[in-house]
C-alpha positions in Angstrom: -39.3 30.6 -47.4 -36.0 28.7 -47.2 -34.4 31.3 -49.5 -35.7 33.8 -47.2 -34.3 32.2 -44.3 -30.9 31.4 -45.6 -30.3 35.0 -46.9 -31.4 36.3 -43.7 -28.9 33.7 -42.2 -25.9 35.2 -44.4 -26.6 38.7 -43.3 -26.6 37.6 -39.4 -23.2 36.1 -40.2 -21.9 39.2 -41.6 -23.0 41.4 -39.0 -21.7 38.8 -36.6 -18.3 38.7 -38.9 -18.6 34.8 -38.8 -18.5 32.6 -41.9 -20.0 29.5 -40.9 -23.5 28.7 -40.9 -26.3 30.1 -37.8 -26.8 26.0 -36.5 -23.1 25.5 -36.7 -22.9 28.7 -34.5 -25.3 27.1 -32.3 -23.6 24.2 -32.0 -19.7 25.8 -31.7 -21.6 27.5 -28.6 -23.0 24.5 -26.9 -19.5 22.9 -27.0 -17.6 25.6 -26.3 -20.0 25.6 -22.8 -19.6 22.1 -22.3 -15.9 22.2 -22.6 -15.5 25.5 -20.1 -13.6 24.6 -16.8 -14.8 27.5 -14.0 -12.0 30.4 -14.1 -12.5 30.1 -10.1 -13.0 27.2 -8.1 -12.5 28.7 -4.6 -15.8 29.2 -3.2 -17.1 25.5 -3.6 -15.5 23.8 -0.2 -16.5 20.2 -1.8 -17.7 17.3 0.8 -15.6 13.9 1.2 -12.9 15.5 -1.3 -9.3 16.7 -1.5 -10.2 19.6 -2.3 -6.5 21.1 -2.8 -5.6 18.2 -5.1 -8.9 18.4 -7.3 -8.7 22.0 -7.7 -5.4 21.5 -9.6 -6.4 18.7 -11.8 -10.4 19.2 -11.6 -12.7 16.0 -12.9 -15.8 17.7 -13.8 -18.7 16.1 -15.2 -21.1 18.1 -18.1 -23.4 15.7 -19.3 -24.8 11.9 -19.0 -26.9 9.1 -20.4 -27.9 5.3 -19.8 -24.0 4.5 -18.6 -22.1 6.9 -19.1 -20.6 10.8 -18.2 -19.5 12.8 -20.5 -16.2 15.1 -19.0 -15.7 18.8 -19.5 -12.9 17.7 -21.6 -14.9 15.5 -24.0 -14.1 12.3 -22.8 -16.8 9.4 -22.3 -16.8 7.8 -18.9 -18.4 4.2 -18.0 -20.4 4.8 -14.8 -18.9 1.9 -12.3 -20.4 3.5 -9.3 -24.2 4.3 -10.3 -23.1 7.9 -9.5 -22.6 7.8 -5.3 -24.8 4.6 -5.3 -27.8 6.0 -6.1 -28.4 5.9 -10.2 -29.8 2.7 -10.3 -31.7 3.3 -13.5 -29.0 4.7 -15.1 -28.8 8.7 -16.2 -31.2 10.7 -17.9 -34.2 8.6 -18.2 -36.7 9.7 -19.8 -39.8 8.8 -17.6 -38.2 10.9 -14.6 -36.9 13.5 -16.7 -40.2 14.1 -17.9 -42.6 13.6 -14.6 -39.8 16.6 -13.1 -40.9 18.3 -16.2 -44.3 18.7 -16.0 -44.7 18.9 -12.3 -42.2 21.6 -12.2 -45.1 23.7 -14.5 -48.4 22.4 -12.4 -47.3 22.4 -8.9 -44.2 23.3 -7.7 -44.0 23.3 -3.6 -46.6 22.8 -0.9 -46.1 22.6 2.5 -46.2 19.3 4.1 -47.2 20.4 7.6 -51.1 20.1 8.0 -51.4 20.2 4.2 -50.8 18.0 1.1 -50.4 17.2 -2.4 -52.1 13.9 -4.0 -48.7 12.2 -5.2 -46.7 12.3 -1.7 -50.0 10.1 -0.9 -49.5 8.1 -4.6 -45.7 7.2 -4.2 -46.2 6.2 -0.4 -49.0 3.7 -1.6 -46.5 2.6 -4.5 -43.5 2.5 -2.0 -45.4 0.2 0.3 -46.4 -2.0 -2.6 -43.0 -3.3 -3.1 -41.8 -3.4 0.5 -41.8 -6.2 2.8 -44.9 -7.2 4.2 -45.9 -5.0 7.1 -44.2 -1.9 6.5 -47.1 -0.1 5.6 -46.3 3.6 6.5 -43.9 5.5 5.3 -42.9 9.4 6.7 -40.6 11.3 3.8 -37.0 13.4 4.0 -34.2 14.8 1.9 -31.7 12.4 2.2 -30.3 9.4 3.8 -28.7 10.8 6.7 -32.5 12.9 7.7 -33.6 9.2 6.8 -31.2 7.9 9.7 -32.3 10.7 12.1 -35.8 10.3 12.0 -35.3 6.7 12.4 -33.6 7.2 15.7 -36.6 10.1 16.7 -39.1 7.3 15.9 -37.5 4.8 18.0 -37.1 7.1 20.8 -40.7 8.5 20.6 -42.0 5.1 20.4 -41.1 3.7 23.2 -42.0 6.8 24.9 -45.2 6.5 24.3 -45.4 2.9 25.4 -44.4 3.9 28.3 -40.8 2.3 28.1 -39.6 6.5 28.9 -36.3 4.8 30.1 -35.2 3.2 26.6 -33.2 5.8 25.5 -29.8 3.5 24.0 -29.3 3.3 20.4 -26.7 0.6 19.2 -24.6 0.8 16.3 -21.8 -1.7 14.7 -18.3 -0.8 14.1 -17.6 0.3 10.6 -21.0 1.0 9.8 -21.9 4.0 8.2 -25.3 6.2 8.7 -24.8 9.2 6.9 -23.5 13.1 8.7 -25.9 14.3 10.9 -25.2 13.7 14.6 -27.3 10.9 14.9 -26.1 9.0 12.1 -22.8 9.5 13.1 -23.1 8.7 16.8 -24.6 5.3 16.0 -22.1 5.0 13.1 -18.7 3.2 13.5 -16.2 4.7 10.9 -13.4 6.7 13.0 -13.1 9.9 10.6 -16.6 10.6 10.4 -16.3 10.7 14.2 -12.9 11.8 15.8 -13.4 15.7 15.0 -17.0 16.1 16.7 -16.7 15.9 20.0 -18.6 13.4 22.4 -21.6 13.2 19.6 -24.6 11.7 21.5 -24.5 9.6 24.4 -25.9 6.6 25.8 -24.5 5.0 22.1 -23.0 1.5 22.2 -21.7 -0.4 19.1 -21.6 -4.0 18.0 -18.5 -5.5 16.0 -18.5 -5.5 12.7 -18.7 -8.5 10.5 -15.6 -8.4 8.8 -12.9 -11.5 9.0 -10.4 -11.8 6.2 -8.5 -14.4 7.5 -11.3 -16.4 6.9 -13.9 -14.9 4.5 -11.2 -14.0 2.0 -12.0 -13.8 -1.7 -16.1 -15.6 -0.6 -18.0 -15.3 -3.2 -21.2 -14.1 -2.2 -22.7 -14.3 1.5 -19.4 -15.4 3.7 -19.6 -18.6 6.0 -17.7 -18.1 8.8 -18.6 -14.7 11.6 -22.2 -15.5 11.7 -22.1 -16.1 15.5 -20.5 -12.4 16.1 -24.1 -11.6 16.1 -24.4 -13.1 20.2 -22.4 -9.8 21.0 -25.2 -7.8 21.4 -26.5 -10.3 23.9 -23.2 -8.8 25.9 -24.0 -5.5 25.4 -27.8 -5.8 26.5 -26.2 -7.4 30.3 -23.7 -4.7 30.0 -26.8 -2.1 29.8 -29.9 -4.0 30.9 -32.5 -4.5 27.9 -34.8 -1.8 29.4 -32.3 0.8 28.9 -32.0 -0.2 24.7 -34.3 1.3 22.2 -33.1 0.4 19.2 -30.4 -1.1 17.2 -29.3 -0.2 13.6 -27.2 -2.1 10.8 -27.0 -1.7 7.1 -27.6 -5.4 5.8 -24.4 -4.9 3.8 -22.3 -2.3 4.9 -21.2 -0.2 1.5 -19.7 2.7 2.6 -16.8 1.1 4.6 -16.2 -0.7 1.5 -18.5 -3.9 1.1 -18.7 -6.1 4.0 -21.3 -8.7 4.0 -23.0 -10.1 6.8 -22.2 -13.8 7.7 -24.4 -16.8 7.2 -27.1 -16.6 10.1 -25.8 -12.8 11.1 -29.0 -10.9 10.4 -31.7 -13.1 11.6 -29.9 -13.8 15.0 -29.6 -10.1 15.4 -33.5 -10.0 14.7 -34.1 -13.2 17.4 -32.1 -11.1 19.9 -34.0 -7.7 19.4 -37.7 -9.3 19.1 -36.4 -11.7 22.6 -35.9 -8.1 24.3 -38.1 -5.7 23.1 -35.6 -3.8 21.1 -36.3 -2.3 17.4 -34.2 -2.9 14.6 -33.5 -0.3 11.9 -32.2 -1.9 8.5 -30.3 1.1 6.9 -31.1 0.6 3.2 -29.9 3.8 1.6 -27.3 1.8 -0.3 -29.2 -2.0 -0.7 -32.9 0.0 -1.2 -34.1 -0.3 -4.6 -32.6 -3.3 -6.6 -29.0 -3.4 -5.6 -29.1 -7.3 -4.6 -31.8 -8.5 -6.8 -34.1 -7.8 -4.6 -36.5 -4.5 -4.2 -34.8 -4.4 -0.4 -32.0 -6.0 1.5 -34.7 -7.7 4.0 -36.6 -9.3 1.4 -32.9 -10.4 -0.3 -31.8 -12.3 3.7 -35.6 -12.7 4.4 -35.4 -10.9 8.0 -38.3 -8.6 8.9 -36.7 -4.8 10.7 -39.0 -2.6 12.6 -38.3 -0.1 10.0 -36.3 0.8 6.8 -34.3 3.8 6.3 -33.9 5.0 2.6 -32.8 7.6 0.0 -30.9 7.3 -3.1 -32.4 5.1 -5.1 -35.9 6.7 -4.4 -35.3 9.1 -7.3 -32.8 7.9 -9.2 -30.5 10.3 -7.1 -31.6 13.2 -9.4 -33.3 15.2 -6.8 -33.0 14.3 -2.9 -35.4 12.1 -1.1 -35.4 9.9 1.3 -38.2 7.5 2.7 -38.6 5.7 5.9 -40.7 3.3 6.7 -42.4 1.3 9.4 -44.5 -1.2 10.8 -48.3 -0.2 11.9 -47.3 -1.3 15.0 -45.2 1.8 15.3 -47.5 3.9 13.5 -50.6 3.0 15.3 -48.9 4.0 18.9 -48.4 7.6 18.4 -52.5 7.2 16.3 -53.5 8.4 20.2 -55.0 10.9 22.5 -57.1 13.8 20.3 -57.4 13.6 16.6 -56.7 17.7 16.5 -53.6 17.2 18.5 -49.8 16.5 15.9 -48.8 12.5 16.9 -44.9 13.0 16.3 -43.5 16.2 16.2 -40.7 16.2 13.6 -40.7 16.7 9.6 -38.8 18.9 7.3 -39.8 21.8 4.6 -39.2 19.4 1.8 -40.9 16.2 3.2 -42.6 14.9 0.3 -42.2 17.8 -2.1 -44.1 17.7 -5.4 -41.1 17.6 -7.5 -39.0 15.1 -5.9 -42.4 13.2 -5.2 -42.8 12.9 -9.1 -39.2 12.3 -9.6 -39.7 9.0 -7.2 -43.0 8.0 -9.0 -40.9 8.5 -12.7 -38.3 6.4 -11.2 -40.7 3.5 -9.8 -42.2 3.2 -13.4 -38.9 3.0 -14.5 -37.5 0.2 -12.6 -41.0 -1.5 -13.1 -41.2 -1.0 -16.8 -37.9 -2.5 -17.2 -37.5 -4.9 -14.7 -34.8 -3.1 -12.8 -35.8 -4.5 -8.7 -35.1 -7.7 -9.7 -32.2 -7.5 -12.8 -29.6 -7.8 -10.3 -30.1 -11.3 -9.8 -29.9 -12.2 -13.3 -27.1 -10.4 -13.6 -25.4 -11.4 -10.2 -23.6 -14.6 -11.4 -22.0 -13.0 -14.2 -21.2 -10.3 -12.1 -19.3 -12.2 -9.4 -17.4 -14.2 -12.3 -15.8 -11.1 -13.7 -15.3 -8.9 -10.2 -13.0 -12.5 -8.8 -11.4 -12.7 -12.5 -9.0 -10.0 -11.0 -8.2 -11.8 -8.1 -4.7 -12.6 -9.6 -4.2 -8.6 -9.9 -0.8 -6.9 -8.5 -2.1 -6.1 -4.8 -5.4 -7.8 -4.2 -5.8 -9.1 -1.1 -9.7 -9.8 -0.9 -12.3 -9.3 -3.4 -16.2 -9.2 -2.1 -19.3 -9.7 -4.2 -23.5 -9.7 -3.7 -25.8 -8.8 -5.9 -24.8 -6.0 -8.5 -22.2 -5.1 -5.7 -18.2 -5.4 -5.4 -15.4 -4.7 -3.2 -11.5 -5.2 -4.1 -9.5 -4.4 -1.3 -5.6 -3.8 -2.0 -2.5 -3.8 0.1 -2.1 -0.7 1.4 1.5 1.2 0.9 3.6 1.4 3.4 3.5 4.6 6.0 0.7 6.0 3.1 -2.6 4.8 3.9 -5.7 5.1 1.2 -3.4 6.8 -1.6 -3.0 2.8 -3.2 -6.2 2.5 -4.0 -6.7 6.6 -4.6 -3.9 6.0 -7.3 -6.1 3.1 -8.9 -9.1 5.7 -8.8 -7.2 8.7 -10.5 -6.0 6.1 -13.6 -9.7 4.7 -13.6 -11.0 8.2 -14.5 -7.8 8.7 -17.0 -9.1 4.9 -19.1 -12.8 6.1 -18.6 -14.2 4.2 -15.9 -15.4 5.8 -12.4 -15.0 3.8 -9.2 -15.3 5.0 -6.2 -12.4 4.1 -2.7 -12.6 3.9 1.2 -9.3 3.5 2.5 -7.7 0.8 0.4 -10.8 -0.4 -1.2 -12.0 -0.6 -4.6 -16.0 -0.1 -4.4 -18.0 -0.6 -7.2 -22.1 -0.5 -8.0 -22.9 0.3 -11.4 -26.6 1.5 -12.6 -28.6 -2.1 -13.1 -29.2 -1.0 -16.2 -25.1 -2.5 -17.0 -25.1 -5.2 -19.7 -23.2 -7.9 -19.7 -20.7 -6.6 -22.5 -20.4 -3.0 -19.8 -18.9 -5.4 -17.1 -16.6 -6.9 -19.5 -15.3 -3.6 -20.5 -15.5 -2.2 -16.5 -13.5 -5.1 -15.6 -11.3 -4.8 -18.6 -10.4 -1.4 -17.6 -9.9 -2.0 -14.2 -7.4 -5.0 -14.5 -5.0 -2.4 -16.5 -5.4 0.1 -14.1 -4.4 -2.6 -11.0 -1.5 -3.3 -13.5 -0.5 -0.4 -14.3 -0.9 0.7 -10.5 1.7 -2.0 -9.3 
C-alpha cells in the first residue's frame, strides 16, 4: 500500500512539475500562507492605530501559543500584554479551543430574547460562584464598553423604579477609561476619547483621579499618600444634591490611562460615601476581572463590595467577545415587579449570551480553575514587582507602578513630541520580540498569568535594551 501510495505520489509531482515530496508540498504551502503580507491594506481603517505609519511597516500577527505570537515574517514574539489585556490564560488553549469546537457543530445561535440555551444559564451560575458575595445575577454583552452601557441603563432604571425618577447623574473620575460607546465615554475622563464627539451626555460630573507622582513615585504596590482625594465626591454631591446622583463608576485600577492605583483607603471611602447617600457604585473590571491581581476580581483583591461589576475580556480568554455584568439581588429583585408576562428591563443585544461565546467562557473558567490561574498572580506578584522596579535606573524613567501581574513605566516625554518616546520603545519592543503596549508616555504591561518566572526575566531583559537603546 505504501508502494502504491508513493508511486502515486511521484506521478502527482510530475504532473505538478515539482520534485519534492506531496507533505513537503503541503508544508511549503502552509508557510508560504503564513508568511503572505495582504497585497492591499486600504480597506481596513484599524481602531486606536496610526494607521498611515502601520501600513508602511505592517506588524501582523499569524499564529500563537501559551506565550507567544508568531509574525507574518517568522519571528517569535513574547506576549507582554496578554493580547489587549484580555489573554489571561495564554493563547490557544486547548479546553476553549475545543468547547468552540464542538459547540460550533451542536448549537450555533439562539435568540436570547424570550428564549434560551442551557449554558448561558451554566456559565452565569459558574460566574457567580467566584464573585463576591452578593452579586448573584449576572445580564450578558459583547464587550466591555456594551458592559459599561448597560451598567449605566441599570442604574438609571433602578432608581426609576424605586421611585427616585430624579437620579439621573452618573459620575466619573478623570483619566478613567470605560470603553467607546457614548456612555462609556461620557463618564470616562481621558481627553482624546472625548474632544471629537460633541457634548456626549449630560448631567455627567467627574471625580479626580488618583494619580500624584510627586509623592507616589516609584511605590511599589498600593501607594500611601492621595487616599483622602476620595472626600471630593462629597463636593460634588453639595454641588448637585445627592438626590440628583445615580451612580458613580471607577475601575479599581485604572489600566488604560496607563496604571494608576488607587491610594490606601481610596476605594472604601468612595463606598462609605455612596452607601451614606444612596448612590450606586459601578467597579469597572474589564481589565482587573479574572485574575489580574491575584484575585478572581478587583473587589475581592481591596475587599470593597460595588453595586455591580462590569466585565469582558477575560470572560473568554478574549477569543470571542463577551462581556458580563453583574449585580446585587437588590437590584435585580426591584425590576422582579408588576405582571410576570410583562419584560422587567428593556435592553439586551442579538448576541447576549450566544452559545459559542457562552462555551468559550465556560472552556476558559475550567481553564483558569484547572490551573490555578485566579489566584497565580499573587504568587507571582512579588517577583513581578522585583523585576518591573529593576529598570528603575533606565535612561528616562520617571515612575514605575506595580499590582498584581500588572506594570506601568512612565518615561519623560520628548520635548514639543508627546507619546512618540515611549511609541519608539514600543516599535524596538516588537523588533527584540517582546509586545508592550503605550498610552502617552507610558509603558503598560500585563502578560497572560500563565508567565513563568524565567518569561519575566527575559520580558524585562528585553525591555531594559530597548529603554537603552531608546535613550
Amino acid at each position: 500500500m505504501t508502494g502504491q501510495f508513493d508511486a502515486f505520489g511521484q506521478k502527482f509531482r510530475q504532473f505538478l512539475g515539482v520534485s519534492v515530496p506531496i507533505p513537503r508540498i503541503l508544508e511549503l504551502e502552509m508557510s508560504n500562507r503564513l508568511n503572505t503580507t495582504p497585497n492591499d491594506m486600504r480597506a481596513f481603517w484599524m481602531p486606536f492605530t496610526a494607521n498611515r505609519q502601520f501600513k508602511k511597516e505592517p506588524r501582523l500577527f499569524v499564529s500563537a501559543k501559551d506565550m507567544h505570537y508568531q509574525t507574518h515574517d517568522g519571528r517569535t514574539v513574547l506576549d507582554g500584554t496578554a493580547g489587549l489585556w484580555c489573554v489571561n490564560a495564554g493563547h490557544c488553549r486547548p479546553l476553549i479551543t475545543e468547547a468552540i469546537r464542538q459547540q460550533a457543530g451542536e448549537l450555533d445561535y439562539a435568540p436570547a430574547f424570550q428564549l434560551g440555551h442551557p449554558k448561558a444559564f451554566e456559565l452565569a451560575n459558574r460566574l457567580v460562584d467566584i464573585a463576591p458575595e452578593g452579586m448573584n445575577h449576572v445580564l450578558y454583552t459583547n464587550s466591555g464598553s456594551e458592559s459599561v452601557e448597560t451598567a449605566l441603563k441599570v442604574a438609571l432604571a433602578y432608581h426609576r423604579v424605586k421611585g427616585n425618577g430624579s437620579r439621573f447623574r452618573l459620575i466619573g473620575r478623570e483619566r478613567g477609561y470605560h470603553g467607546v460607546n457614548f456612555g462609556g465615554i461620557s463618564v470616562g475622563g481621558i481627553v482624546s476619547n472625548r474632544k471629537m464627539f460633541g457634548t456626549l451626555l449630560t448631567g455627567v460630573d467627574h471625580m479626580p483621579h488618583t494619580h500624584f507622582p510627586d509623592k507616589n513615585a516609584f511605590t511599589k504596590g498600593v501607594p500611601e499618600h492621595g487616599g483622602d482625594i476620595a472626600s471630593e465626591l462629597e463636593r460634588i454631591v453639595t454641588l448637585h444634591d445627592a438626590s440628583t446622583i445615580a451612580a458613580v463608576i471607577v475601575e479599581p485600577v485604572a489600566g488604560s490611562t496607563g496604571v494608576i492605583l488607587p491610594p490606601k483607603g481610596y476605594l472604601k471611602k468612595l463606598r462609605e460615601i455612596c452607601t451614606k447617600h444612596g448612590i450606586l457604585l459601578i467597579f469597572d473590571e474589564v481589565i482587573t476581572g479574572f485574575g489580574r491581581l491575584g484575585t478572581p476580581f478587583a473587589a475581592q483583591y481591596f475587599d470593597v463590595m460595588p453595586d455591580m461589576m462590569v466585565t469582558a475580556k477575560g470572560l473568554t480568554n478574549g477569543v470571542i467577545p463577551m462581556g458580563a455584568v453583574f449585580v446585587t439581588s437588590e437590584i435585580h429583585d426591584a425590576f422582579m415587579q408588576g405582571p410576570e408576562h410583562m419584560i422587567e428591563f428593556f435592553h439586551g443585544y442579538t448576541y447576549s449570551g450566544n452559545p459559542i461565546a457562552s462555551a468559550a467562557a465556560l472552556g476558559t473558567l475550567d481553564t483558569y480553575k484547572e490551573e490555578g490561574l485566579l489566584t497565580r498572580g499573587a504568587e507571582l506578584a512579588s517577583y513581578w514587582e522585583e523585576a518591573i522596579h529593576s529598570l528603575r535606573d533606565c535612561p528616562h524613567v520617571i515612575d514605575i507602578r506595580n499590582i498584581g501581574l500588572i506594570g506601568a513605566i512612565e518615561l519623560a516625554p520628548i520635548a514639543g513630541e508627546p507619546t512618540k518616546r515611549a511609541f519608539n520603545a514600543f516599535l524596538k519592543a516588537y523588533e527584540k520580540g517582546l509586545l508592550i503596549r503605550t498610552t502617552g508616555d507610558i509603558i503598560a504591561l500585563s502578560p497572560p498569568l500563565i508567565i513563568t518566572k524565567a518569561e519575566i526575566d527575559e520580558l524585562f531583559s528585553k525591555l531594559r535594551e530597548v529603554l537603552i537603546a531608546n535613550a
